[in-house]
C-alpha positions in Angstrom: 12.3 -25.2 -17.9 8.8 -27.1 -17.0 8.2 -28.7 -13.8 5.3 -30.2 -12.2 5.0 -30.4 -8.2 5.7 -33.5 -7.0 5.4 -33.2 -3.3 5.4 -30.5 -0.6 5.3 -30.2 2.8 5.3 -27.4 5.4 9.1 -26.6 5.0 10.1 -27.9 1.6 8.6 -28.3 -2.0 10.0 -31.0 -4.7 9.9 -30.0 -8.4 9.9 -32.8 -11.1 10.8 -31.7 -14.5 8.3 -32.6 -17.7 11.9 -33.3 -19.6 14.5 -35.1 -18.8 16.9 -33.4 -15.9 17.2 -33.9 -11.5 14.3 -33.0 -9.5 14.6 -29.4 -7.7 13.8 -29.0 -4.1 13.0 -25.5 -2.5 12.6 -24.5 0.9 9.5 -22.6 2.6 12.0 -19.1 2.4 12.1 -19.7 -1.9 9.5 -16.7 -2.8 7.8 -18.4 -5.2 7.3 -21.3 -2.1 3.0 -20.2 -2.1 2.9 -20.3 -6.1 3.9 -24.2 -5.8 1.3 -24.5 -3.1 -0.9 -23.3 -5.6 0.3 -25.4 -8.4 0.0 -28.5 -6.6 -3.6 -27.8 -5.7 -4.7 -26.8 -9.2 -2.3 -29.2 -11.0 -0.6 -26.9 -13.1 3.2 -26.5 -14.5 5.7 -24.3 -13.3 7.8 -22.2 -15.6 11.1 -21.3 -14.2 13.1 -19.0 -16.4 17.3 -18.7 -16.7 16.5 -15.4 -14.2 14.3 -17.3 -11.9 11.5 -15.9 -12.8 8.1 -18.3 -12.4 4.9 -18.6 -14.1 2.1 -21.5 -14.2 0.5 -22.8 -16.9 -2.4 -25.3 -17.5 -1.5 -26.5 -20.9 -0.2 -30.1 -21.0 -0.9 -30.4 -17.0 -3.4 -32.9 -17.5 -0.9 -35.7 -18.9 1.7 -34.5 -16.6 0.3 -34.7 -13.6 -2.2 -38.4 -14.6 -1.0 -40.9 -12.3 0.3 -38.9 -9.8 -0.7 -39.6 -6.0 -1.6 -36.9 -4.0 0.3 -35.6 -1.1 -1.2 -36.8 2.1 -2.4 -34.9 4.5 -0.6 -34.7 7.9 -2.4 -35.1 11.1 -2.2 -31.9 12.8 -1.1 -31.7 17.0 -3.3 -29.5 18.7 -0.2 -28.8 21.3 1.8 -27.1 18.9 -0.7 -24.7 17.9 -0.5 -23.2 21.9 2.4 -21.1 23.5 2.3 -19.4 26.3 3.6 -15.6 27.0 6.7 -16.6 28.8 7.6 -19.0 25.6 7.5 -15.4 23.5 11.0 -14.6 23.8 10.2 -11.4 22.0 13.6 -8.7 22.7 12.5 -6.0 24.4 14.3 -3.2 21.9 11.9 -4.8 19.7 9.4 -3.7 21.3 10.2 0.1 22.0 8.1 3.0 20.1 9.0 4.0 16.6 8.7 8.2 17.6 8.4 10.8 15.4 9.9 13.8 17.5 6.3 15.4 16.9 3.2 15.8 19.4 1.8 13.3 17.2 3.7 11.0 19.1 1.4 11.3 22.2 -1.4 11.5 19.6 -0.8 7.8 18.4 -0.4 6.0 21.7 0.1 5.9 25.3 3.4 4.9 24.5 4.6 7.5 22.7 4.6 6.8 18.5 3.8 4.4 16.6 3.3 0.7 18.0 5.7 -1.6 16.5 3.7 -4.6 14.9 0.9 -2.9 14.0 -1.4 -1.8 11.6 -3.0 1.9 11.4 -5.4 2.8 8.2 -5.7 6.2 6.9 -8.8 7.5 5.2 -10.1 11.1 4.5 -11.5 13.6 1.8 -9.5 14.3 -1.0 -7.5 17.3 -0.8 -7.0 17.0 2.6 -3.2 16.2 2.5 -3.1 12.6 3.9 -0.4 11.8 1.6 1.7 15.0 2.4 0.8 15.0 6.7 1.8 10.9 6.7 4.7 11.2 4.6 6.1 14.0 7.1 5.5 11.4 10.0 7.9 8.8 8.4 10.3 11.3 8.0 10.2 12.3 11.4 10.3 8.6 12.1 13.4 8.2 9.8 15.2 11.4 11.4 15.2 9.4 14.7 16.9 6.5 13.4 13.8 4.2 11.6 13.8 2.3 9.2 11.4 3.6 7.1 10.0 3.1 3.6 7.1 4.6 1.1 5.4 2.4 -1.2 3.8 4.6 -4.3 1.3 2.9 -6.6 -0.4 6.4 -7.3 2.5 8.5 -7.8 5.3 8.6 -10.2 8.6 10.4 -10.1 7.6 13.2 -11.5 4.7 13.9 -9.0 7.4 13.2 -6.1 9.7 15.7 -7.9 7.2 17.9 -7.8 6.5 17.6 -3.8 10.1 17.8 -3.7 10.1 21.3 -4.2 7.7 22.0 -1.2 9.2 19.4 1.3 13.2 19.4 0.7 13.6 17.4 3.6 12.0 14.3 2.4 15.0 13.8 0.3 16.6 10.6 1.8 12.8 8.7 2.0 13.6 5.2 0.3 10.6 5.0 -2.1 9.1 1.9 -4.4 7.2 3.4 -7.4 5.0 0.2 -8.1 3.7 1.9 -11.0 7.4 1.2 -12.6 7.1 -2.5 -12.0 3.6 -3.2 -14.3 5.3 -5.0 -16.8 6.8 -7.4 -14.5 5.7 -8.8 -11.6 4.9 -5.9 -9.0 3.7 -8.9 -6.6 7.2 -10.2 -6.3 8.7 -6.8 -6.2 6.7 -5.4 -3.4 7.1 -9.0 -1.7 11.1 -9.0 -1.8 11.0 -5.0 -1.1 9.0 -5.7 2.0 11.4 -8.9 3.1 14.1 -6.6 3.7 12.7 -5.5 6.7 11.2 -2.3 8.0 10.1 -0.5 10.8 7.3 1.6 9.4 5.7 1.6 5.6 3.6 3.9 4.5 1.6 2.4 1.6 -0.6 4.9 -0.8 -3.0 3.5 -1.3 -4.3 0.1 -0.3 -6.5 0.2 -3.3 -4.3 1.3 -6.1 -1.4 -1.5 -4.7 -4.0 -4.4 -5.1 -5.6 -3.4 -8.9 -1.9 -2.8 -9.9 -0.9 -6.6 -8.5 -4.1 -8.2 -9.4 -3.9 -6.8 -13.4 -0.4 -7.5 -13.9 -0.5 -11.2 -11.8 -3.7 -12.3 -13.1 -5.4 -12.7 -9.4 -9.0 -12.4 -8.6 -9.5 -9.3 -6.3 -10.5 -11.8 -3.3 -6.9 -13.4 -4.0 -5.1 -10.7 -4.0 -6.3 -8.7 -0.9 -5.2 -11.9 0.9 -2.2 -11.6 -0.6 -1.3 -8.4 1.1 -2.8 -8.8 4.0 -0.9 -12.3 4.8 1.8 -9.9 3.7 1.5 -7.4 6.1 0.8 -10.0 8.9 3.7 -12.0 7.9 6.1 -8.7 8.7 3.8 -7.8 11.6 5.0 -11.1 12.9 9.0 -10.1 12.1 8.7 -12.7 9.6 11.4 -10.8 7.6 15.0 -10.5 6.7 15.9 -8.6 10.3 13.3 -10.0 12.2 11.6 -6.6 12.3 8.0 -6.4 13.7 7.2 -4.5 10.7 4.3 -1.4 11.4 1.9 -0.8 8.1 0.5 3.0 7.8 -2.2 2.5 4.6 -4.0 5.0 3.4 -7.5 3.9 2.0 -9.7 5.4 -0.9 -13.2 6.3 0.2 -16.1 5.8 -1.4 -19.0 8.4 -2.2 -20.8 7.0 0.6 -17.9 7.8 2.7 -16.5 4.0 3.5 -13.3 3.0 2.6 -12.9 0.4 0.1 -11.6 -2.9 0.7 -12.1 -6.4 2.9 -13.8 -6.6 6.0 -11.1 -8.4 7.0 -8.8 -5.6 6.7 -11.3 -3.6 9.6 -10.6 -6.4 11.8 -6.8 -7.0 11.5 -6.3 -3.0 12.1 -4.7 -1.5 15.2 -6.2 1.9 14.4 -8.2 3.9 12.2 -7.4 7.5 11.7 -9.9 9.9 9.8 -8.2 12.8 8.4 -10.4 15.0 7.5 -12.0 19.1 7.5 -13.2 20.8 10.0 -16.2 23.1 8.3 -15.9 23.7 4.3 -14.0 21.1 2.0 -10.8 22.5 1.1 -11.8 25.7 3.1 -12.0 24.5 6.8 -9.3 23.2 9.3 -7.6 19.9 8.7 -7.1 17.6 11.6 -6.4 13.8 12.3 -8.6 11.6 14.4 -8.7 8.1 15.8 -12.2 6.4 15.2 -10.5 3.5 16.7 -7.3 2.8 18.5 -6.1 0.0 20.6 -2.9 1.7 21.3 -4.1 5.2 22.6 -6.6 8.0 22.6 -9.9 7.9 20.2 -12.2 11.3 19.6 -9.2 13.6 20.2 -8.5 15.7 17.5 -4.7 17.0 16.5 -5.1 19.8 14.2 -2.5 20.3 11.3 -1.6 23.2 8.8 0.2 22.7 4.8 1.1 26.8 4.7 4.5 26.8 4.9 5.4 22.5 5.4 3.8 20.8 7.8 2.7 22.0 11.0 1.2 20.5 14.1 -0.6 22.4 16.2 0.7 21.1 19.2 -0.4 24.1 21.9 -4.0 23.6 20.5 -3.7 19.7 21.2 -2.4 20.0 24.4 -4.9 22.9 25.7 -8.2 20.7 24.6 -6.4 17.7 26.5 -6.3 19.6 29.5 -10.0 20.8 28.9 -11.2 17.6 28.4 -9.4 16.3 31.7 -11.0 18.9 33.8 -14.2 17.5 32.1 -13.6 14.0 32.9 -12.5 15.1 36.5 -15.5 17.2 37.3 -18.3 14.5 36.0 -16.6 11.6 38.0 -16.2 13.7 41.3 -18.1 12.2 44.0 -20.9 14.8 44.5 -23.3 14.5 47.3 -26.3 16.2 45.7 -28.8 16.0 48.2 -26.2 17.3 51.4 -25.5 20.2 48.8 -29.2 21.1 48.3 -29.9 21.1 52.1 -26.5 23.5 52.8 -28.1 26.1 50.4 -31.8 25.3 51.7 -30.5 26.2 55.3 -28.9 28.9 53.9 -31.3 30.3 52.7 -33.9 29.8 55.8 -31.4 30.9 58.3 -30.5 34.2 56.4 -33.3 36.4 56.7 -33.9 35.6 60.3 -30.6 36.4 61.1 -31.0 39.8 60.3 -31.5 42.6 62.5 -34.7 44.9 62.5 
C-alpha cells in the first residue's frame, strides 16, 4: 500500500494513504522511523508491503504531496540539550570490562579488556591474520560470559567452514553472513541484528559492510557511512533492545599508501586504533598488535602473536619488555644531580694519587 508522510515529530510519524483507508501512525522505535524522515524531506511515497517491508518512490509524489503544509519546525530548549554526570544514572555492571582471559586483556586497557561503549579499529597488511587473531579475542570474550557477535561481509560459509577446521573452538560464535542478505535489504538486516543487543561485534570489514548496503539500498557512499556510524553510536549509547553499551571491533581495508579507507569521521569517533602488522619480511617476519592510539590504555607497546598451532600470545615476551620499558621510564625521570656527581668523581680522582704512599 502507498502512503505519503503527513507529519512527524521527534517521537511519532503519521502516514496518509494515496487510496482510500485510516492514516497509520508509527513511533520513533518503528525501523523504518529514519526512511519517513527521509520521505518527508524529499517528498516521496512510501511502499509498505503485506511483510512490512518499505520502499520509496518518486513517481506520482508530486500530485500527492501538492497542497500539503509543511511540518513546522519546533523551537529547540537549549536546557534540555545539558546533563550533568550525577543525572547519568548509568549501572555500574554496565560498566565493568568485557575480558578476554588473555594478556591481551592488559594489552587493551588499564582496566583490563575491552571498554564497554567503545569503538577500536583494526587495520594491517594482508596476510597478517587480523581476521583469525580478532575472532579468537571474541571468543575468549564469549567463553567468559559476553555477548558476542561477528558480522561477515567478506566471508561466506564455506570460508568459515574452512577456518573451522583450524579453530574448533569457534564453534558457538553467532555469525551474520551479510553477503547472504544482497537480495534483500542487508541495511535492515544488520540494523535489527544489531538491535538485539551486544557486548562486543566484530565487523570484517568496515568497507565491504558499507559497498554491500550502499549497492543493494541504493545510498550514496557519504549516506551510507553515516548510516553505520549513527549505527554504531546509537548501540555505543545502549540504545538497543537490552540497553547494552554495545563495543564495535572493525577491521579496516588499507590502501596502497598504507591509510585505511573510509570517513574522517570515523578517525574521530574511535576509542583506539590498533595496527596489526609484521615485524621484518611480509608474511616472513613476526606478527604483533599495536595501539597507534588508545584512550583506554597503553599506545607503542607491542603484544606479539603466533597462527602455528591456533593462536598464541606471547604473553612472557609482553610482560618482560613492560618491565624493560619501566626501568626505562624510572631511570630517565630519577632526579639526578649531575653536577654533585661530576665533583664526587673529580675529587676522587684528585684525592687518589696523593693518598698513596711512596
Amino acid at each position: 500500500m502507498k502512503y505519503t508522510v503527513k507529519s512527524i515529530q521527534s517521537k511519532k510519524v503519521v502516514l496518509a494513504p494515496l487510496t482510500k483507508g485510516n492514516p497509520l501512525t508509527k513511533d520513533n522505535t518503528w525501523k523504518h522511523f529514519e526512511k519517513a524522515k527521509k520521505a518527508l524531506k524529499e517528498q516521496l511515497i512510501l511502499n509498505i508491503n503485506p511483510s512490512g517491508r518499505v520502499t520509496t518512490t518518486k513517481t506520482g509524489a508530486k500530485e500527492a504531496y501538492k497542497g500539503q503544509t509543511p511540518t513546522k519546525k519546533r523551537r529547540f530548549n537549549p536546557a534540555k540539550a545539558l546533563t550533568t554526570m550525577a543525572e547519568l544514572n548509568i549501572d555500574a555492571d554496565s560498566l565493568k570490562p568485557i575480558e578476554t582471559g588473555t594478556v591481551f586483556d592488559q594489552f587493551m586497557s588499564n582496566e583490563g579488556g575491552f571498554l564497554p561503549g567503545t569503538n577500536i579499529m583494526a587495520a594491517g597488511a594482508p596476510g597478517v591474520g587480523k581476521t583469525t587473531v580478532l575472532l579468537e579475542l571474541l571468543e575468549g570474550a564469549q567463553k567468559n560470559g559476553h555477548k558476542v557477535l561477528f558480522i561477515s561481509a567478506e566471508m561466506n560459509k564455506m570460508d568459515m567452514a574452512r577456518y573451522m577446521k583450524r579453530f574448533p573452538n569457534w564453534k558457538d560464535l553467532p555469525i551474520l553472513f551479510l553477503n547472504e542478505f544482497a537480495d534483500e535489504c542487508p541495511q535492515c538486516v544488520v540494523e535489527e541484528v544489531i538491535h538485539q543487543g551486544w557486548d562486543l561485534i566484530l565487523t570484517d570489514s568496515y568497507t565491504e559492510v558499507n559497498d554491500t548496503v550502499k549497492e543493494a539500498c541504493n545510498l550514496t557512499r557519504s549516506k551510507t557511512e553515516k548510516w553505520f556510524l549513527d549505527l554504531m553510536i546509537k548501540n555505543n549509547e545502549g540504545k538497543n533492545k537490552t540497553k547494552t553499551f554495545t563495543t564495535f571491533i572493525t577491521i579496516l581495508q588499507l590502501s596502497k599508501g598504507g591509510t585505511f579507507v573510509g570517513s574522517n569521521k570515523l578517525k574521530h569517533m574511535t576509542s583506539a586504533m590498533m595496527d596489526i602488522n609484521w615485524e621484518g619480511g611480509e608474511n616472513s617476519g613476526e606478527r604483533y598488535m599495536e595501539f597507534t592510539k588508545n584512550r583506554c590504555g597503553m599506545v607503542g607497546q607491542k603484544l606479539y602473536y603466533k597462527l602455528a598451532e591456533g593462536v598464541k600470545l606471547d604473553k612472557e615476551r609482553y610482560l618482560k619488555e613492560l618491565e624493560y620499558g619501566q626501568i626505562l621510564q624510572n631511570n630517565q625521570e630519577a632526579d639526578w644531580d649531575w653536577d654533585q656527581v661530576f665533583a664526587k668523581e673529580d675529587e676522587e680522582v684528585t684525592q687518589g694519587p696523593e693518598s698513596l704512599e711512596i
